[in-house]
C-alpha positions as CSV (number, residue, x, y, z in Angstrom):
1,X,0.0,0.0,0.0
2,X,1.0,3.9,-0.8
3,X,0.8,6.3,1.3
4,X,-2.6,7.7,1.0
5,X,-4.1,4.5,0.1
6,X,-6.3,2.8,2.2
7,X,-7.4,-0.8,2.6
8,X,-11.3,-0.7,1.6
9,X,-11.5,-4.4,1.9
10,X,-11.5,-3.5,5.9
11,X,-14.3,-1.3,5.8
12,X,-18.0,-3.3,5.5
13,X,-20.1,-2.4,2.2
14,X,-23.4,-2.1,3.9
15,X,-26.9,-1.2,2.1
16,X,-29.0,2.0,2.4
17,X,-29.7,2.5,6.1
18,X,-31.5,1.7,8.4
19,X,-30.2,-1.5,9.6
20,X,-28.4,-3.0,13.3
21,X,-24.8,-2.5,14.3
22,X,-23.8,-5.2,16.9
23,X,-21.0,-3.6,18.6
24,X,-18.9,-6.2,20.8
25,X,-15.8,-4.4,22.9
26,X,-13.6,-7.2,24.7
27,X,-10.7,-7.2,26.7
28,X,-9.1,-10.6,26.4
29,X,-7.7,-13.0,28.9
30,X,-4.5,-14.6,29.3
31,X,-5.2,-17.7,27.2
32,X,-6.3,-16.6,23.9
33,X,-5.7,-20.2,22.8
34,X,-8.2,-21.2,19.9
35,X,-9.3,-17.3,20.0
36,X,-8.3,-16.8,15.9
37,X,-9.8,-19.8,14.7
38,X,-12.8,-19.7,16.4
39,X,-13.3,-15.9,15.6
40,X,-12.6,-16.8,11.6
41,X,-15.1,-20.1,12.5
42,X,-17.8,-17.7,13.6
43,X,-17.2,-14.6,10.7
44,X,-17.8,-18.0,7.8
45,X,-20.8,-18.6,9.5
46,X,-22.2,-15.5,10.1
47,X,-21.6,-14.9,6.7
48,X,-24.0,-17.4,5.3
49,X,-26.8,-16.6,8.3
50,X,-29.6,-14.5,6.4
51,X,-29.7,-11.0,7.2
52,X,-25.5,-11.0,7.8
53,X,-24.3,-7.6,6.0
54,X,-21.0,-7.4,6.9
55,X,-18.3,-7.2,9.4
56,X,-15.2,-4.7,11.0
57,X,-12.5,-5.8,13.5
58,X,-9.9,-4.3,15.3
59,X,-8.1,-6.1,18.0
60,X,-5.2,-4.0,20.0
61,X,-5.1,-3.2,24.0
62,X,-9.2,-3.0,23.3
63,X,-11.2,-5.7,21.0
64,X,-13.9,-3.7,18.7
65,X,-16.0,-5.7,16.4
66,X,-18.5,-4.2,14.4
67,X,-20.8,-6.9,12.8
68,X,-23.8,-5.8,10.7
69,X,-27.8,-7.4,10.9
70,X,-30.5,-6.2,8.5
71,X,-33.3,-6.8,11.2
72,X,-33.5,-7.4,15.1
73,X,-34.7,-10.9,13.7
74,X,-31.3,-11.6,12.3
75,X,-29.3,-10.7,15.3
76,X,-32.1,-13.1,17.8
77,X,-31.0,-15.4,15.1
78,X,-27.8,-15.1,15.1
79,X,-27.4,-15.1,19.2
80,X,-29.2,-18.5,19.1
81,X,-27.0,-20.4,16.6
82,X,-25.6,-23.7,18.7
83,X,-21.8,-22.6,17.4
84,X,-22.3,-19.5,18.3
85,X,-23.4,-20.2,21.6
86,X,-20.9,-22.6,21.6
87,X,-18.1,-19.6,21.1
88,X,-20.2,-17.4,23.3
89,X,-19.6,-20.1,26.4
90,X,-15.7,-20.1,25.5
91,X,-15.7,-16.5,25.4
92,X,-17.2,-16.1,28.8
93,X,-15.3,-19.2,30.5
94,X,-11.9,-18.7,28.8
95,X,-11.2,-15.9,26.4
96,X,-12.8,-12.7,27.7
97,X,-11.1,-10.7,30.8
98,X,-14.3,-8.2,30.5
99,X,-16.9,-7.6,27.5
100,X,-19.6,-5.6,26.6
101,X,-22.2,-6.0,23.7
102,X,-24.1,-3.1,21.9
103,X,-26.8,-3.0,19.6
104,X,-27.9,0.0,17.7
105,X,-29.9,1.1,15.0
106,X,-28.2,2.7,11.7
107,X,-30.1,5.6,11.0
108,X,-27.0,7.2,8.6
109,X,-23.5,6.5,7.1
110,X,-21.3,8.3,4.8
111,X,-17.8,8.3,3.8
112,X,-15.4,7.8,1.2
């Protein structure tokens, strides 16, 4: 990459608004041990789960992960998948020092 350039492959293509931002912030534990492969696990699935728009990630000192739901329905959806549940529980047991999850409505977005 050039200066000035930036990595648009990083940056979800989402539709018109409105639709739902789930917003997860972590802090991770000292045994992130099967953390990357189940995250990638979980981003191919929620890929092919109806209503799945896209997806932003940035893990440093503070996790921030950005996924994005057409419909409330497709987030309940989501949440109840058995794998994700599954990674949920591993999260909460093993991964995950502290984490909050967010959802919120996308009334607007622009950009370049």
């Amino acid at each position: 990459m050039t200066a000035g350039e930036s990595d648009v492959s990083l940056i979800a293509e989402t539709p018109e608004p409105p639709y739902y931002a789930v917003i997860f912030t972590s802090l991770m534990s000292d045994d992130p041990e099967g953390y990357e492969a189940m995250a990638e696990r979980m981003l191919a699935l929620a890929k092919e789960r109806s209503g799945f728009l896209g997806l932003e990630s940035a893990r440093e000192a503070v996790g921030l992960t950005v996924s994005y739901w057409r419909d409330l329905e497709a987030i309940a959806s989501w949440k109840q998948d058995i794998d994700h549940r599954y990674a949920q529980r591993l999260g909460r047991e093993r991964w995950y020092a502290a984490y909050r999850t967010r959802i919120a409505r996308v009334e607007r977005e622009y950009g370049r």
